[in-house]
C-alpha positions as a printed Julia matrix, in Angstrom:
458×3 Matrix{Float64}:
   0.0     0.0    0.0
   1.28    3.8   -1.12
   1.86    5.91   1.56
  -1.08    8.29   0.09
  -3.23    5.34   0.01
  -2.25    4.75   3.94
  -2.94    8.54   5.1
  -6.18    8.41   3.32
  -6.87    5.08   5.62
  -5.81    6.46   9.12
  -7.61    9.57   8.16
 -10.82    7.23   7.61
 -10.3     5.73  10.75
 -10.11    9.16  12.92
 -13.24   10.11  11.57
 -15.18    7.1   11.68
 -13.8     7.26  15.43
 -15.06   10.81  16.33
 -18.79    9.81  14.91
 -18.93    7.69  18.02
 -20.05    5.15  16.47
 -17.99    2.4   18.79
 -18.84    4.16  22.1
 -22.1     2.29  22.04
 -21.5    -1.5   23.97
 -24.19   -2.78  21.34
 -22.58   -1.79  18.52
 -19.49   -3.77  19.82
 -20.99   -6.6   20.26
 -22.16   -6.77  17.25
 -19.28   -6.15  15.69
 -17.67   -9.37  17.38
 -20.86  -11.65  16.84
 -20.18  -10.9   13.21
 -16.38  -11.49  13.28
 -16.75  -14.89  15.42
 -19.19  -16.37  12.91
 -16.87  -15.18   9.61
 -13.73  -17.06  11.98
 -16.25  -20.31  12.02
 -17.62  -19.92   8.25
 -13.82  -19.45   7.11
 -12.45  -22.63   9.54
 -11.46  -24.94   7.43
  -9.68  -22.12   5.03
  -7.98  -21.34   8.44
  -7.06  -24.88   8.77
  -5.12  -25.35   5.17
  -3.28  -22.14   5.22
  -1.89  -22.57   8.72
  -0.82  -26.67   7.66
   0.74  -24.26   4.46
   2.44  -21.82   6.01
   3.49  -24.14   9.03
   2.58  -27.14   8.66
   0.28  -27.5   11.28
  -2.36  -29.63  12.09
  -5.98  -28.62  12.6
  -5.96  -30.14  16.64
  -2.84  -27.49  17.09
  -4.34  -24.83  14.59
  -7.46  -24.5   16.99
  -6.45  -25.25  19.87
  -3.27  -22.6   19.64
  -4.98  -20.04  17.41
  -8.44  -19.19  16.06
 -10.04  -21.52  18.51
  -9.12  -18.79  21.04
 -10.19  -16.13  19.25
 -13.56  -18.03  19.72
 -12.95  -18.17  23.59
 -11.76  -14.9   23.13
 -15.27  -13.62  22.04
 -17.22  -14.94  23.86
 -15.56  -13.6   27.01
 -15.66   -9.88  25.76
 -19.29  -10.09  24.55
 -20.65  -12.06  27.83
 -18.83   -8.85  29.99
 -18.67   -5.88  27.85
 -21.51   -4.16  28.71
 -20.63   -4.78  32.7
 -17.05   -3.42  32.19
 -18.16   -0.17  30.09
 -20.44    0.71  32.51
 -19.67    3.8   35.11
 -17.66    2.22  37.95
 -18.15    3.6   41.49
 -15.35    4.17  43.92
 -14.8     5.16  47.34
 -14.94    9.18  47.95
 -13.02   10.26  51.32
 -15.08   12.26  53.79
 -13.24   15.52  52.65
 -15.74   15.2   50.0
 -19.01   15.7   51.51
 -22.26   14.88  49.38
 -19.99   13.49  46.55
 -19.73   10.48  44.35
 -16.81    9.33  42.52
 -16.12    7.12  39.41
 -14.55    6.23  36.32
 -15.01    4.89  33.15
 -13.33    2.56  31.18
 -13.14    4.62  27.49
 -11.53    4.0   24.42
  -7.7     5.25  22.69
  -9.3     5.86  19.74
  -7.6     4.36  16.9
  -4.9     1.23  17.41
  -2.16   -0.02  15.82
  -1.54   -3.55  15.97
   1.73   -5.11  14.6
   1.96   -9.01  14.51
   4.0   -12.02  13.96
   4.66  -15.25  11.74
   4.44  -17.83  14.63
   0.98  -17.58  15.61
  -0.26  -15.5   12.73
  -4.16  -15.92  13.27
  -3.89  -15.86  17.16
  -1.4   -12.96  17.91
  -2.83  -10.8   15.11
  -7.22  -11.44  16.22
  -6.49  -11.72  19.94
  -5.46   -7.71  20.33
  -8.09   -7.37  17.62
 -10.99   -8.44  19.85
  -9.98   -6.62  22.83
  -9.5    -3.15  20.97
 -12.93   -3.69  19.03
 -14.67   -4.29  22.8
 -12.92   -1.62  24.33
 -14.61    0.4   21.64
 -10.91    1.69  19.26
 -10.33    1.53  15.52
  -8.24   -0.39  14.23
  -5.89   -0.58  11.57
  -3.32   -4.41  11.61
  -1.03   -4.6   10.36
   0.51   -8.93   9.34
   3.87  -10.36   9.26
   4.43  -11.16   5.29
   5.86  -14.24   6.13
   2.48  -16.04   6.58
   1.38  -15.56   3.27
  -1.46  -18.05   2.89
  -3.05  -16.96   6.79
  -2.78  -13.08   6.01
  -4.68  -14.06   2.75
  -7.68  -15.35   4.56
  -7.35  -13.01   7.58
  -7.3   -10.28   4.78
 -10.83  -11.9    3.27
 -11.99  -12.34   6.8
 -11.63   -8.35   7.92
 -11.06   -6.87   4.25
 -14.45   -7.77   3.04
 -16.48   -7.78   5.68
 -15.94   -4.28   7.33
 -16.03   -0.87   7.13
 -12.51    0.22   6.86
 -13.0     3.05   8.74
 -13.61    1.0   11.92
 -11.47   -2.08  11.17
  -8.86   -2.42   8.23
  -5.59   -4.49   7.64
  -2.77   -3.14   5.75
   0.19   -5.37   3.99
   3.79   -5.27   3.31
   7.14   -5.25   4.54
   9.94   -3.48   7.0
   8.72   -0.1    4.6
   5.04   -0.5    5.5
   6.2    -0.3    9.18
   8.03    2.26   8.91
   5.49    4.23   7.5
   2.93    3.0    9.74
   5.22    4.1   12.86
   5.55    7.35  11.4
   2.13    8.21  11.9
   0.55    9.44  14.78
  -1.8     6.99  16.21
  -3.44    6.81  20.22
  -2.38    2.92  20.76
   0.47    0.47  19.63
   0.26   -3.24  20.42
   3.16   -4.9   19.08
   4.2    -8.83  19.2
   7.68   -9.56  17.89
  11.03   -9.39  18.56
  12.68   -7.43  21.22
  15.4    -5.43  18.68
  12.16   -4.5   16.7
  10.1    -3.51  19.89
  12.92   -0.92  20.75
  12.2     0.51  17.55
   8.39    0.02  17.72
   8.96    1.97  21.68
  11.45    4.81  20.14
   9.19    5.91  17.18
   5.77    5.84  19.39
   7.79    8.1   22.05
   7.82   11.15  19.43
   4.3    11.29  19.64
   3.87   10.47  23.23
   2.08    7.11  21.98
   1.71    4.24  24.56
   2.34    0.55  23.89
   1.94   -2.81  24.85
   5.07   -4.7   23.77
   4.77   -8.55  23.79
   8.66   -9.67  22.77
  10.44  -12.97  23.97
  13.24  -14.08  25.63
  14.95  -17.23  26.79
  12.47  -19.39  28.4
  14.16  -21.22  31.0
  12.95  -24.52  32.96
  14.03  -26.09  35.83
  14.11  -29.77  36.67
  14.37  -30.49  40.65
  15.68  -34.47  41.59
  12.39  -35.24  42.84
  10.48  -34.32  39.73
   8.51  -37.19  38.18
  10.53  -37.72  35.19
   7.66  -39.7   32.57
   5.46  -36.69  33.24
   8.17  -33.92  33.27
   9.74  -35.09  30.05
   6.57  -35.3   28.7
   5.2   -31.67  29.55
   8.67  -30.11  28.45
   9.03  -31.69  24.99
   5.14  -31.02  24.36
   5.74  -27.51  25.29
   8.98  -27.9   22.95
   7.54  -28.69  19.92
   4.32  -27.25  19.6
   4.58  -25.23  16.48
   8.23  -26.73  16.26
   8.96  -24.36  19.26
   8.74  -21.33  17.17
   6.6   -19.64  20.35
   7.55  -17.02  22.19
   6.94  -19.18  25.47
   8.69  -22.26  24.41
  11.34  -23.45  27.15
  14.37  -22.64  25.82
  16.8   -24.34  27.91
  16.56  -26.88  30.74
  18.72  -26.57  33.65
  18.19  -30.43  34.98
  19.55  -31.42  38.61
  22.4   -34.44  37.4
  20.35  -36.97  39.22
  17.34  -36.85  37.49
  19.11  -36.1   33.81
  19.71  -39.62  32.29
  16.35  -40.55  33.25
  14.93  -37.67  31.95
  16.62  -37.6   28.3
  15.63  -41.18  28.18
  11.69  -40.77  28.86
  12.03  -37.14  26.16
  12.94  -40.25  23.37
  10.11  -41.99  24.64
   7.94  -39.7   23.91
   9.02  -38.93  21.06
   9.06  -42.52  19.91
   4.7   -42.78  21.35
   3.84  -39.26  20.2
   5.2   -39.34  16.48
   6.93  -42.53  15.73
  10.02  -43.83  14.31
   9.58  -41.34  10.84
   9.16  -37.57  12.7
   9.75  -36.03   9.16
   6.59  -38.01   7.88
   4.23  -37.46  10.45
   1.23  -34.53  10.12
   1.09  -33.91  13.58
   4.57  -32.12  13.86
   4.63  -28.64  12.25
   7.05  -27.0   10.27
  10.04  -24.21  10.42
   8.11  -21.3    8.44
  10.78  -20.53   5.83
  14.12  -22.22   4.81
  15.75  -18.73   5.75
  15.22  -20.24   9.27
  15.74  -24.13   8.62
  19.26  -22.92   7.81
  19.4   -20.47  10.87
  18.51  -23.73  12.8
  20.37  -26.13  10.93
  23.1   -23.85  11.71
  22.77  -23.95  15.5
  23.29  -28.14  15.57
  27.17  -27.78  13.97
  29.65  -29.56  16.13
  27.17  -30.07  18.85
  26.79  -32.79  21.26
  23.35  -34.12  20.38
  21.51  -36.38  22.84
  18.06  -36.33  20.45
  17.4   -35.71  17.18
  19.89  -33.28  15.35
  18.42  -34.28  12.04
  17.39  -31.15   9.32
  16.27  -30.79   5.59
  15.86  -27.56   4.69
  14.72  -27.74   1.54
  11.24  -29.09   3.23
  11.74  -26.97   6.51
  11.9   -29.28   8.85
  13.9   -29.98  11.55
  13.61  -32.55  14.14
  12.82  -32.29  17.85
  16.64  -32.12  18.84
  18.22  -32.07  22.25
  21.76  -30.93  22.69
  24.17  -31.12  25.94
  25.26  -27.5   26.92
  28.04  -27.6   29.46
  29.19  -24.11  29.22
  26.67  -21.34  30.65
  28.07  -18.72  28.25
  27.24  -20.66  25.23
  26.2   -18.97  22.12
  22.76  -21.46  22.65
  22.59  -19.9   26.05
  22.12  -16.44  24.85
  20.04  -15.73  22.04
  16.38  -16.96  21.78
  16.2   -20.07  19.12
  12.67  -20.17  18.31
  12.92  -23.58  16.98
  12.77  -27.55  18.08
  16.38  -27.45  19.28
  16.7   -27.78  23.02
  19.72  -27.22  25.75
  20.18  -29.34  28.36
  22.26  -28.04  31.25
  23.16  -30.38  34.32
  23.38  -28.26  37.82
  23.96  -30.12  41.12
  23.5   -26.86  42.99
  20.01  -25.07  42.74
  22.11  -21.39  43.44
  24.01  -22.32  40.87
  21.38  -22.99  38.32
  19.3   -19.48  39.6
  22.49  -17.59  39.18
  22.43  -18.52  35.54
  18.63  -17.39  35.15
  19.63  -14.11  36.21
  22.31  -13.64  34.48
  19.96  -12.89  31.61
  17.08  -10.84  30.92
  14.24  -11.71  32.86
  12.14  -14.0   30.56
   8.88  -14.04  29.21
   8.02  -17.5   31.25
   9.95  -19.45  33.43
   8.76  -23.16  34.2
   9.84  -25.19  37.54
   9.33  -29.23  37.94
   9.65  -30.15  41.55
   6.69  -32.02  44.25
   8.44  -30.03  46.7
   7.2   -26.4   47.62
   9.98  -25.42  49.8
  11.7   -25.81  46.07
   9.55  -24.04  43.83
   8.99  -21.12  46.26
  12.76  -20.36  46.35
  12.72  -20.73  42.55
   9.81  -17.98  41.87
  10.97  -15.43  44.69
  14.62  -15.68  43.4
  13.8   -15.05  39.43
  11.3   -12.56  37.1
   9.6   -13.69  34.42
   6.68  -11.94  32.75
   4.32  -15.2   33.41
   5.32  -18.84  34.22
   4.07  -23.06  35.03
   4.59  -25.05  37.73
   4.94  -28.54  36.77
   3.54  -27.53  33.2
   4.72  -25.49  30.43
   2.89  -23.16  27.81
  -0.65  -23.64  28.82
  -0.76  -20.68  30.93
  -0.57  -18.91  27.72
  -4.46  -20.17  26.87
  -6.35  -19.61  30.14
  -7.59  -16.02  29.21
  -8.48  -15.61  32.83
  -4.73  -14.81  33.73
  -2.91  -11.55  32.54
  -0.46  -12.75  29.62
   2.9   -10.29  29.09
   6.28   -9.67  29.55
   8.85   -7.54  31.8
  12.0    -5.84  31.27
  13.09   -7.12  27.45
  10.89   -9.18  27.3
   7.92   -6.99  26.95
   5.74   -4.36  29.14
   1.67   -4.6   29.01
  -0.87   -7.27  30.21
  -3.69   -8.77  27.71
  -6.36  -11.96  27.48
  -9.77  -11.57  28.54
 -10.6    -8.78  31.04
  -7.04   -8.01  30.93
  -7.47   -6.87  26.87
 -10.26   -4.77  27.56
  -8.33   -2.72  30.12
  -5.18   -2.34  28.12
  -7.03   -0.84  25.3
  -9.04    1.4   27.68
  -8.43    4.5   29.55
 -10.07    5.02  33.16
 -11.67    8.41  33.08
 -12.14    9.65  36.47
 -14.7    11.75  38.02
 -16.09   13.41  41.39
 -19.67   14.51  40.91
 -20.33   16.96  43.69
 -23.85   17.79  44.7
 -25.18   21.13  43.79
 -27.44   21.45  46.81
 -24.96   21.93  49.57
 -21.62   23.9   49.36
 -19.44   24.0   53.03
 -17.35   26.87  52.68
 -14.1    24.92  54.73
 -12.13   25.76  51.9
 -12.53   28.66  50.55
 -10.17   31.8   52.01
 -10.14   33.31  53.75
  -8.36   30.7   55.97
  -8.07   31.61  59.01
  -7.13   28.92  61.45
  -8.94   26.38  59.84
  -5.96   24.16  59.24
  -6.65   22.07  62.3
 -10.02   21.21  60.6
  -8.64   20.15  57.01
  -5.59   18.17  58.59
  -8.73   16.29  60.23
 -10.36   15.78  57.18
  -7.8    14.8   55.19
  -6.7    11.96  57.78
C-alpha cells in the first residue's frame, strides 16, 4: 500500500472514530458476533493455510490459534456491557455529598503489529480486545504467513467498514510508514530489537504501547520431579509449532540426578507421540521458511546431540533435537532459538542454576518441575519472568483468565480476557459533587482552619 493510500486510511479511521459510532457497547458486540461467525464460516480455510504456512495440524491450529479467538469472544461479549459501565469508587469524607467514578473509554484508533508464529492468534487476539474496548483499528501482518494473512485479509477486508477495522500489507517499509504516523495505541508482538524501535518511534508522539517480545524461556528440573510426566510436559511444550513460540522453554537446567532418566523418557515420547519417521508425520509442524531451517540447521554444527539433530531444509523441517550444553556462556545460552532445538544443562546446585537465570534478561516465562514447595517457592521469589508453570509449560498462555505479558526485554503490558479490555481502555475519572450543599471549609479566607482540614484529610 502507497503511503497516500495509507494517510487516506488512518484519516478514515479518525473520523469514523469521532462519529462515536464504537462508544455504544451494542454496537461492539455486534461487531464481534459478526467477526466470530466469519472465523467459524472461514475454519477450514484457516485450517489449510496454517498446515501451508506451518505445517500445522488442525488439533494445534485450533487449539493454539483461532479456537481462542472463539474463547476470546465470547468472554468480551458475555462482559462488555458490565465493564463499560460507570464504575463507582470510594470518595473520602473531605468530600461531603460526593460520588466518585470512572469509566473505562476507548484510545481511539490502534495499531496492531503481529508475527509469523501464531499468525491468526497474535494478530485477532489484540483485535478483539480493541474492538470491545470500543478503538479503531488498523493491523497490520507479518508477510511471512502468506497463505493466513490471505484469509485473515478476506476475513476483515471484506467484511468491514474500513473506517472501523482495516488491515494493511507489506514489509519493513510498510512499518516504517505506519510508525511514522501518529496513532493513540500500539500493540506490538515480535522481537525485542524490533520492539525498541516500535517503543522509540511511538515516544515522538507520546504514543503508549503494549510490547509482547520474547526471551529465553528457561525450565528447571528439581531431583524429585517425576521424570515420565516432566519429560513429557517439556518436549510437548517444545515442539508445539516446532517451538517457534515465544513461550517455548528454551533451555533446561536439569539437577544431574534426574538427567539420564529424563533424556531417556524425552525419546520416549518422542518414539509414542510421532513414531520412528518424525519427518513423515502430520502432527509435527514445520520451520516457516528455509531462511530459518538454515538459521537452525546452523545452530546443531559440532554439537553434542543427545536427540534428534536431524534437518532438511529444503522441506523446513527440523527434528525435535536435544543438545548437551556444558558451558553457561554458550552462544545457545544467549540468544532466543525459536525452533525444536533444546539445551540441556546439568546443575547439582540449585544457586548455581538461579544464578544462571539471572544472568539474563528476565524471561517471558519461566517453568519449575519439583513435588516439593519449599523448592519451587525459592525458585519464583529468586527469578522474574513476565508469566510462568509449575509442573507444566505453555498452557498458561491459553487460560484467558490470567494476565499474559512480559517484563524488562521481554515486553511491558498485560492482555487476554478482562485483561485486553483494560489495556485498550483509559479510566476516566470523576467526582460529581452535589449542587445542593456547598461547606465553605475551603474557601479563604483561611483563618485557622488548618486544624479542621488536617482532620479531614486523615
Amino acid at each position: 500500500m502507497e503511503k497516500t493510500e495509507l494517510q487516506g486510511l488512518i484519516l478514515q479511521q479518525e473520523q469514523f472514530f469521532r462519529s462515536g459510532a464504537t462508544l455504544d457497547p451494542g454496537f461492539r458486540i455486534k461487531v464481534l458476533c459478526r467477526l466470530r461467525d466469519l472465523i467459524m464460516r472461514h475454519e477450514d480455510e484457516i485450517y489449510e493455510a496454517l498446515r501451508q504456512d506451518l505445517g500445522k495440524h488442525p488439533f494445534e491450529s485450533y487449539a493454539s490459534e483461532h479456537g481462542l479467538a472463539l474463547q476470546e469472544i465470547g468472554i468480551m461479549c458475555r462482559n462488555l456491557r458490565k465493564w463499560s459501565r460507570p464504575q463507582r469508587t470510594y470518595t473520602p469524607v473531605v468530600h461531603w455529598f460526593g460520588r466518585s467514578f470512572y469509566l473505562n473509554q476507548p484510545y481511539g484508533r490502534v495499531l496492531i503489529i503481529s508475527p509469523w508464529n501464531y499468525p491468526f492468534q497474535l494478530l485477532f487476539m489484540p483485535l478483539i480486545g480493541a474492538i470491545a474496548a470500543g478503538n479503531c483499528v488498523l493491523a497490520k501482518p507479518s508477510r511471512y504467513a502468506v497463505h493466513t494473512t490471505r484469509i485473515m485479509q478476506k476475513i476483515i477486508g471484506e467484511n468491514f467498514d474500513p473506517g472501523h477495522l482495516a488491515m494493511v500489507e507489506g514489509g519493513g517499509e510498510t512499518n516504517r510508514i505506519l510508525l511514522e504516523v501518529s496513532f493513540d495505541y500500539i500493540f506490538f508482538t515480535g522481537s525485542t530489537d524490533v520492539g525498541k524501535k516500535v517503543m522509540e518511534s511511538a515516544s515522538r508522539h507520546l504514543t503508549p504501547v503494549s510490547l509482547e517480545l520474547g526471551g529465553k524461556s528457561p525450565v528447571i528440573v528439581a531431583p524429585d520431579s517425576h521424570p515420565v510426566q516432566t519429560a513429557r510436559r517439556i518436549m510437548w511444550g517444545k515442539l508445539l509449532n516446532a517451538g517457534q513460540s515465544c513461550v517455548s522453554p528454551d533451555y533446561v537446567l536439569v539437577h544431574r540426578d534426574i538427567k539420564e532418566s529424563l533424556v531417556s523418557e524425552m525419546r520416549k515420547y518422542l518414539d509414542r507421540s510421532y513414531g520412528k519417521d518424525i519427518r513423515s508425520n502430520p502432527d509435527y509442524a514445520r520451520i516457516i521458511n528455509q531462511a530459518n531451517a538454515e538459521r537452525l540447521a546452523g545452530l546443531l554444527k559440532g554439537r553434542e546431540v543427545l536427540i534428534g539433530g536431524d534437518y532438511n531444509v529444503d522441506e523446513r523441517y527440523v527434528s525435535p533435537t536435544v543438545l548437551e550444553v556444558r558451558d553457561p556462556e554458550d552462544p545457545l545460552l544467549q540468544e532466543e532459538i525459536f525452533g525444536p532445538i533444546l539445551p540441556l544443562v546439568e546443575y547439582t546446585d540449585l544457586d548455581d542454576a538461579l544464578a544462571i537465570i539471572r544472568s539474563k534478561p528476565r524471561p517471558l516465562a519461566l517453568y519449575v518441575f519439583s513435588r516439593s514447595e519449599k523448592f519451587r517457592q525459592k525458585v519464583i521469589r529468586s527469578t522474574q519472568s513476565g508469566s510462568g508453570g509449575i509442573n507444566e509449560t505453555v498452557v498458561h498462555f491459553v487460560n484467558l483468565n490470567l494476565p499474559f505479558g512480559g517484563v524488562g526485554k521481554s515486553g511491558m503490558g498485560r492482555y487476554h480476557g478482562k485483561y485486553s479490555f483494560e489495556t485498550f481502555s483509559f479510566k476516566r475519572s470523576f467526582l460529581q459533587k452535589a449542587t445542593w450543599i456547598d461547606i465553605p471549609v475551603r474557601y479563604p479566607p483561611y483563618g485557622k482552619k488548618i486544624w479542621l482540614i488536617k482532620k479531614l484529610i486523615r
